[in-house]
N, C-alpha and C positions, 0 to 999 in steps of 0.2 A: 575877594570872598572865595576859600576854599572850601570843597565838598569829600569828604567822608566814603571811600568805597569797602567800606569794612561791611556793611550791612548787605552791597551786591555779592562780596563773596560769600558771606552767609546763607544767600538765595540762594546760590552756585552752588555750593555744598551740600545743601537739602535737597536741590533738584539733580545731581549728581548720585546721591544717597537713594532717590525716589527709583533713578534709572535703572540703577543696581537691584532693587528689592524687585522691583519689575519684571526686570530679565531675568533672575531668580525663578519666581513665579511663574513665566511662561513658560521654561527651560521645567518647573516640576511638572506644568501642563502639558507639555509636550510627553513628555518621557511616561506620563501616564497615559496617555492615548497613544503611543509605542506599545507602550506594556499591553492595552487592552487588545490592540491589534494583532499582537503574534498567536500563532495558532497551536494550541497544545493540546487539540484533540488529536488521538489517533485511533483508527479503530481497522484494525487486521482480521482479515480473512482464509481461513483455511482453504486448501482446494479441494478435489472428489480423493477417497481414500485413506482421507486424514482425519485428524478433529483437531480446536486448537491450541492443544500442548508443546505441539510442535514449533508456536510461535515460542516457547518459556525464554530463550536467548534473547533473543528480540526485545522482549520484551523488558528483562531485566535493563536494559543498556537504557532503551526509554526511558522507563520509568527515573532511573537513576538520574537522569538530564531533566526531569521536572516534566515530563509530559503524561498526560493525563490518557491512559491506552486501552481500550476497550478488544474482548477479542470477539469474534460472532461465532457461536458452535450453529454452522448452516446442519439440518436434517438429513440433506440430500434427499430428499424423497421424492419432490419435483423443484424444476429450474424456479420457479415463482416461490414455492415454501422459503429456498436458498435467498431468494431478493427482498423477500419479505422481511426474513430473519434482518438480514442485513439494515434493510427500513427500521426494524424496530428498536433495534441498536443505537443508531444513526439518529433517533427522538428523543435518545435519551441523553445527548449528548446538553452540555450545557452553553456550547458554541460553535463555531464553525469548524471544521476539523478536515484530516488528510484521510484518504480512505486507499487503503494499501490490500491488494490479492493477493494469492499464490496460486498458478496451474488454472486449473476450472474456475477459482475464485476471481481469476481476471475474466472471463464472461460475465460472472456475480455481478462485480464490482460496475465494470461496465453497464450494466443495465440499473443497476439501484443507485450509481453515482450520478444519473440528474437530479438527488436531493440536492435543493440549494443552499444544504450546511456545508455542501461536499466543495473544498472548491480545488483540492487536485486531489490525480489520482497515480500510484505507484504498484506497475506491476511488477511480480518476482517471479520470473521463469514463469510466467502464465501466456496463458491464450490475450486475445484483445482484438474481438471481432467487433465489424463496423455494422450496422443499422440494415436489417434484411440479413445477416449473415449466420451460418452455424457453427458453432466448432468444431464439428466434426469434419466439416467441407472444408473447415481452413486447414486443421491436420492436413488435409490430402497434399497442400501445394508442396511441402516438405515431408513428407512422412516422418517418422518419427521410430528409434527400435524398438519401441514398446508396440508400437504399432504391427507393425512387423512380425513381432516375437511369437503370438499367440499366447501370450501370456495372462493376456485380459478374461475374465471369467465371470459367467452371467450365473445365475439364482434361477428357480425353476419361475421365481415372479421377477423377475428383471431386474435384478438388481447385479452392478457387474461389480467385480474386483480383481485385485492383482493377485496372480497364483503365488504365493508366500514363498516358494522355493525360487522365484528368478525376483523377488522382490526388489532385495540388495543389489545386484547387479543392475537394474533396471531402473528403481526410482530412488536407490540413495547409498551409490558407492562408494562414498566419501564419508560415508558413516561409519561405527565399530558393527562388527558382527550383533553385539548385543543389542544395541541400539536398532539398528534394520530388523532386527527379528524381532525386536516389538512392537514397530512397527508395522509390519505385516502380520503381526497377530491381532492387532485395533485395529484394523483396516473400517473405517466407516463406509460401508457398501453407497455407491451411489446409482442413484437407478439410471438405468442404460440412456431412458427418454433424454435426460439432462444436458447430455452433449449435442442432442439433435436442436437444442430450444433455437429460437430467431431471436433474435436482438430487434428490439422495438425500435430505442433512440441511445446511442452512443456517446455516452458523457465524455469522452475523448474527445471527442470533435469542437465541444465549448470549450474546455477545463485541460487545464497542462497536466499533463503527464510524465513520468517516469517509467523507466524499463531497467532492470536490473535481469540481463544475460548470463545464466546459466551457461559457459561451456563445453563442459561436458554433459549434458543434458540430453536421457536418453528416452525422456518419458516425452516430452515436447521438443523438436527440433529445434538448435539453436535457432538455427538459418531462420524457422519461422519469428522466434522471437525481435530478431535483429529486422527481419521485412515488418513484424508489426510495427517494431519501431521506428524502422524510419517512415512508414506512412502516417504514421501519427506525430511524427515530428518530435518526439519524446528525448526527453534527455538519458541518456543511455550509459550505463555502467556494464564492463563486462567481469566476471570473476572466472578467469581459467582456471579450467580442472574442477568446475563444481560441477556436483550432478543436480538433480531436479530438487531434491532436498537442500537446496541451497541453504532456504533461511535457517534450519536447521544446523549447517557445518560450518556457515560464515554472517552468524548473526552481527559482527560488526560491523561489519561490508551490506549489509541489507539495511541496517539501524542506521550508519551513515548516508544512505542513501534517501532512505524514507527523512530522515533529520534537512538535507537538501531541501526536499521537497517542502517541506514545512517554514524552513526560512522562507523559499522564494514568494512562496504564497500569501507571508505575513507581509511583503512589502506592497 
């Protein structure tokens, strides 16, 4: 009496066919919960002296690679106005996102980045004081030739800025003539208090970080930037020969940086 195995390979082939449509299916579940996971908020921060047109480089490069970029125009009128701004920016976001400073804006940043949409942070040629600290106390450990210069100029109500004549030389040498001297004609005055603020809690300390070094940087000492970073243990890019106006002359080098940032965070 013989038996028939044409019907088991039949089974074999449906259940071979079931495998396939299967791992299909999980491979498209998968890849949508990838997709949902990557972070394509960004929201950039100007520092004291600026506002944020200055990100426009930057900005294009992101946008172009599909991320979703918010800029924050801080007040500067006090340290809390500036953290605030940034907060409310940061609510409007519609998921978790990377939050990037420049100069003053890494103290910003720093203080508003324990929102927990926030979940790294990337400074550019800024400050990055730790919990009890000031910027201005940190300037001292490096001084800096803006510091130096006597260049910095206060308001009969406190409000300080860069003398427009040592401008270019001072916060953006790697600019055109043109370019720096509109600069230093927008100058958003920031009030002097700003630099003195404390840092409460120090979102560095929970959340990775980046440092993109300024070399030539005459407004913020490099030297400080490279000590903040290695205390904070940040992943560190340097760009020789930029001045403080980095994001400004090497938006691609800032936008690869910040783009970093944003991978390592999605995994």
């Amino acid at each position: 009496m013989g038996y028939s195995i044409k019907p088991m390979r039949g089974v074999r082939g449906i259940s071979q066919s079931l495998c396939i449509v299967l791992s299909l299916l999980t491979c498209g579940v998968l890849s949508a919960q990838n997709q949902e996971q990557r972070v394509r908020n960004i929201v950039l921060v100007h520092g004291a002296w600026a506002d944020g047109s200055g990100w426009k480089g930057v900005y294009d490069i992101l946008a172009k690679d599909g991320y979703h970029v918010s800029i924050v125009q801080e007040p500067e009128t006090s340290f809390q106005d500036d953290v605030t701004a940034v907060k409310r920016v940061l609510a409007m976001q519609d998921g978790p996102c990377v939050l990037v400073g420049h100069s003053y804006g890494g103290a910003v940043i720093t203080e508003a980045g324990t929102d927990p949409s926030v979940l790294g942070l990337v400074y550019i040629a800024a400050h990055m004081p730790d919990a009890g600290e000031k910027e201005s106390d940190d300037g001292k450990r490096y001084p800096s030739d803006l510091a130096k210069s006597g260049a910095i100029k206060k308001t009969p109500d406190g409000f300080t800025y860069i003398n427009p004549v040592q401008f270019h030389e001072l916060f953006a040498a790697d600019l055109s003539d043109d370019r720096a001297a509109f600069m230093a004609r927008s100058q958003v005055l920031n009030f002097a208090d700003n630099f003195s603020a404390t840092i409460t809690t120090a979102a560095w300390r929970t959340k990775p970080s980046w440092m993109l070094v300024a070399g030539s940087d005459r407004t913020i000492n490099p030297d400080l930037e490279r000590w903040y970073a290695k205390r904070a243990n940040s992943h560190t890019v340097e760009v020789a020969g930029a001045s403080h106006s980095v994001y400004v002359s090497h938006p691609q080098e800032v936008a690869d940086v910040i783009e970093s940032a944003t991978r390592a965070v999605s995994k």
